[in-house]
C-alpha positions in Angstrom: -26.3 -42.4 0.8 -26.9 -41.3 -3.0 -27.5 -37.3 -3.5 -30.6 -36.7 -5.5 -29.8 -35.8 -8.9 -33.6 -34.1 -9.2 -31.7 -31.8 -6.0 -29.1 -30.0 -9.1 -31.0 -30.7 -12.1 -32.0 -27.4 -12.7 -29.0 -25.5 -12.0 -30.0 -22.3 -9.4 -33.3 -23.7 -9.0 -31.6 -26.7 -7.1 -30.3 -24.3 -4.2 -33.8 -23.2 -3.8 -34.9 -26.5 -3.7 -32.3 -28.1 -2.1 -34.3 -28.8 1.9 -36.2 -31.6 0.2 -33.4 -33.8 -0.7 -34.3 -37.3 1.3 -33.0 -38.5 4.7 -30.6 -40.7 2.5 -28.8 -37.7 1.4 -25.5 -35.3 2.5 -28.0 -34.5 6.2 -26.8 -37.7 7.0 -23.5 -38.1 6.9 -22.8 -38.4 10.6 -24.4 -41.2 11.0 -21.1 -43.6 9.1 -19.3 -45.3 11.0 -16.2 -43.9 12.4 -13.0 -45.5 11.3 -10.8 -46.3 14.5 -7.1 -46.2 12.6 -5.6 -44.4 9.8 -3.2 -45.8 7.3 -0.6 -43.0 6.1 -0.5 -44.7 3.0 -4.7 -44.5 2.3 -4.6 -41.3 3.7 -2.4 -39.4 1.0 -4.5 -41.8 -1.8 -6.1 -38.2 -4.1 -9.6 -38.1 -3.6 -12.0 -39.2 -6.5 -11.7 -35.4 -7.4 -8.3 -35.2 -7.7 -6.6 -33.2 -4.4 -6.2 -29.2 -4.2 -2.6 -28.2 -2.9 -0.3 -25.6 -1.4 3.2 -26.3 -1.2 5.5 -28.8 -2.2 4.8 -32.5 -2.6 8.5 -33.3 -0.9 7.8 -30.8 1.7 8.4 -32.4 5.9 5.2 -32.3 6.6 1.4 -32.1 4.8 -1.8 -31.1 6.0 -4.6 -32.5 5.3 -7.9 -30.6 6.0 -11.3 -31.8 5.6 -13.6 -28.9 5.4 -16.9 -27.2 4.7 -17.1 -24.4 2.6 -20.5 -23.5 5.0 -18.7 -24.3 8.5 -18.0 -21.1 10.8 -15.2 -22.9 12.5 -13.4 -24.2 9.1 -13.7 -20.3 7.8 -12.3 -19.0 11.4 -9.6 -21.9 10.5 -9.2 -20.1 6.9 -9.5 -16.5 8.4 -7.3 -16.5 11.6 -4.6 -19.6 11.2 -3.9 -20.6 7.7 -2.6 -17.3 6.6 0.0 -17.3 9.2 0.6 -20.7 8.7 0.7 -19.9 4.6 3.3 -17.3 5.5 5.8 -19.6 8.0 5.4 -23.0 6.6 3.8 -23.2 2.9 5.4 -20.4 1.4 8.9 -21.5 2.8 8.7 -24.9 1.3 8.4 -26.5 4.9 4.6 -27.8 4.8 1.7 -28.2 1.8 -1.3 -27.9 2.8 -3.9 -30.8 0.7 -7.5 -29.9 0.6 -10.2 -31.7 0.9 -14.0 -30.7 0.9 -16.2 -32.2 3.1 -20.0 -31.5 2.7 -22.4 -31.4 4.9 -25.4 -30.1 3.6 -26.2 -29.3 0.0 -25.6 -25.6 0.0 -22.2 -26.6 1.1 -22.1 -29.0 -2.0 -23.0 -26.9 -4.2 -20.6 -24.4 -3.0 -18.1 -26.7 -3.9 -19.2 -28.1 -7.6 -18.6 -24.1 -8.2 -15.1 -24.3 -6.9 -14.1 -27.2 -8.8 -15.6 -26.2 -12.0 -12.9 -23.6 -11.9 -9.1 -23.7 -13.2 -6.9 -25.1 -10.8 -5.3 -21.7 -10.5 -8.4 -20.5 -9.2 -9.7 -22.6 -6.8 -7.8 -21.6 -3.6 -8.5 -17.4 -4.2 -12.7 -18.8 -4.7 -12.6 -20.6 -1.5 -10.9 -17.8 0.6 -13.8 -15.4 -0.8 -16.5 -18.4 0.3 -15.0 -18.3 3.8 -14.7 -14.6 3.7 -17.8 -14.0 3.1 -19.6 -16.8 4.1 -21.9 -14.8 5.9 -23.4 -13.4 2.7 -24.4 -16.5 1.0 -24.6 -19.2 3.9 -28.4 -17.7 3.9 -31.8 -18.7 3.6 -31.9 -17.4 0.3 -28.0 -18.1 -1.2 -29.1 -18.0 -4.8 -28.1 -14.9 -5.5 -25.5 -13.9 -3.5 -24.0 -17.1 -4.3 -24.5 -16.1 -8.0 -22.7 -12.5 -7.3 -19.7 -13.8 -5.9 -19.2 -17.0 -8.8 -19.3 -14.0 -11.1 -16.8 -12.4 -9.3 -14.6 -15.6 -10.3 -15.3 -15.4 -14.1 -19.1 -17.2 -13.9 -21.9 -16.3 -15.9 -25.4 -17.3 -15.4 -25.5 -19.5 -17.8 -22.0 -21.2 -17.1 -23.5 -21.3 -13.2 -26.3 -23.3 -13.6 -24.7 -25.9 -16.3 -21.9 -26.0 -13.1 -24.7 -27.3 -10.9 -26.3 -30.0 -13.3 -22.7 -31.8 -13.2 -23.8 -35.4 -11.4 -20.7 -37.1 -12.3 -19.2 -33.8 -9.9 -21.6 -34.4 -7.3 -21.0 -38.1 -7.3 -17.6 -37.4 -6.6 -18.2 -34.8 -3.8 -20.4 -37.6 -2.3 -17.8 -40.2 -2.4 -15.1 -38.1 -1.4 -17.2 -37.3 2.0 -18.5 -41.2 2.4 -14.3 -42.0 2.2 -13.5 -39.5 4.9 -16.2 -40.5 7.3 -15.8 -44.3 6.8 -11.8 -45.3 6.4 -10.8 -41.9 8.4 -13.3 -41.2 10.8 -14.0 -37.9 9.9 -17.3 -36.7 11.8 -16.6 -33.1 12.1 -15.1 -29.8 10.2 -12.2 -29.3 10.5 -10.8 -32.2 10.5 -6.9 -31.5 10.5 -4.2 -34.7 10.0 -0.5 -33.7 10.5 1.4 -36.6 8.7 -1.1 -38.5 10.3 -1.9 -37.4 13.6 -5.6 -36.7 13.8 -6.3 -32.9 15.1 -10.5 -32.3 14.9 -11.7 -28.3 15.2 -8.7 -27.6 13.1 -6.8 -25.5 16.0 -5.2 -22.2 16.9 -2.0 -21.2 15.1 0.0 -22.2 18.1 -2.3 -25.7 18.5 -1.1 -26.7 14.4 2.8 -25.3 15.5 3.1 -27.4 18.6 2.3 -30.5 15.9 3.9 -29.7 13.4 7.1 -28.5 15.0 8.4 -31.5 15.7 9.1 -32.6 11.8 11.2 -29.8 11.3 13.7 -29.8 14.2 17.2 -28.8 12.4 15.2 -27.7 9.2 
């Protein structure tokens, strides 16, 4: 399931371009097969990219979400749960919060090169303004917009498009995705695990509390 490289090659011309990418590319990624356990151990393994996370690595319990930076339901997650959950949980030491793309299409990839050509310190505040505004560039015409809001985030045009011609990037977006579908059966954003525990469509605040309560009796 290899992503064209002729799909980014040309920077902004590759989101134009990006509906003729072959039947062997990110359209099919529900078709792997789904894993029927999870290891703990495997699941905390970083990604091939290297992991994007709130709160503390010794915190009681982690979150890890798989998610689309083009999916309705992970930007509802972003938009209506996560910042109460930021508020209770990350910001009080008690939870992090690991963050893992999952793409589905190649806008969504795309998307995400952008995010991870950025510092570290700027990836979280670029993904909230994806989600926020997802209905902007999740378009049939995303170049610009797209464009507008990487800007926004220190981009220029020229920086953009060299962004988009990074295969060694893509590859790793690819493999991250194959690794999630295969060894932890993800088949759907989000994809929430609470220490483990599998929780798909990510959840209402009081869905993620009932789980997660549980690891912090007496804390």
């Amino acid at each position: 399931m290899n992503i064209t490289r002729r799909a980014f090659c040309e920077g902004t011309v590759a989101l134009a371009t990006l509906t003729l990418l072959s039947s062997t590319s990110l359209l099919t990624w529900a078709e792997t097969v789904h894993a029927q356990s999870v290891s703990p151990a495997d699941l905390l393994e970083p990604s091939p990219l290297g992991d994007r996370q709130m709160g503390p690595d010794n915190a009681p319990v982690t979150i890890i979400e798989y998610a689309s930076l083009t999916c309705p339901h992970c930007a509802s997650f972003h938009k209506n749960t996560l910042p109460e959950l930021k508020k209770r949980y990350i910001d009080t030491g008690k939870m992090r919060l690991i963050f893992r793309e999952f793409a589905l299409n190649p806008l969504d990839a795309g998307a995400i090169m952008l995010a991870r050509c950025l510092d570290k310190d700027k990836y979280f505040p670029f993904v909230d303004v994806l989600f926020q505004q997802q209905d902007k560039w999740v378009v049939q015409k995303p170049i610009e917009p797209l464009l507008a809001i990487a800007k926004q985030a220190g981009f220029s045009k020229e920086s953009f498009d060299a962004c988009l011609k990074n295969q060694k990037l893509l590859d790793g977006i690819e493999a991250q995705r194959n690794r999630a579908a295969e060894k932890f059966g993800v088949n759907s954003t989000p994809t929430l695990f609470v220490n483990g525990k599998i929780m798909r469509g990510g959840g209402t605040l009081e869905e993620v509390e009932k789980e997660i309560k549980p690891y912090l009796d007496g804390k």
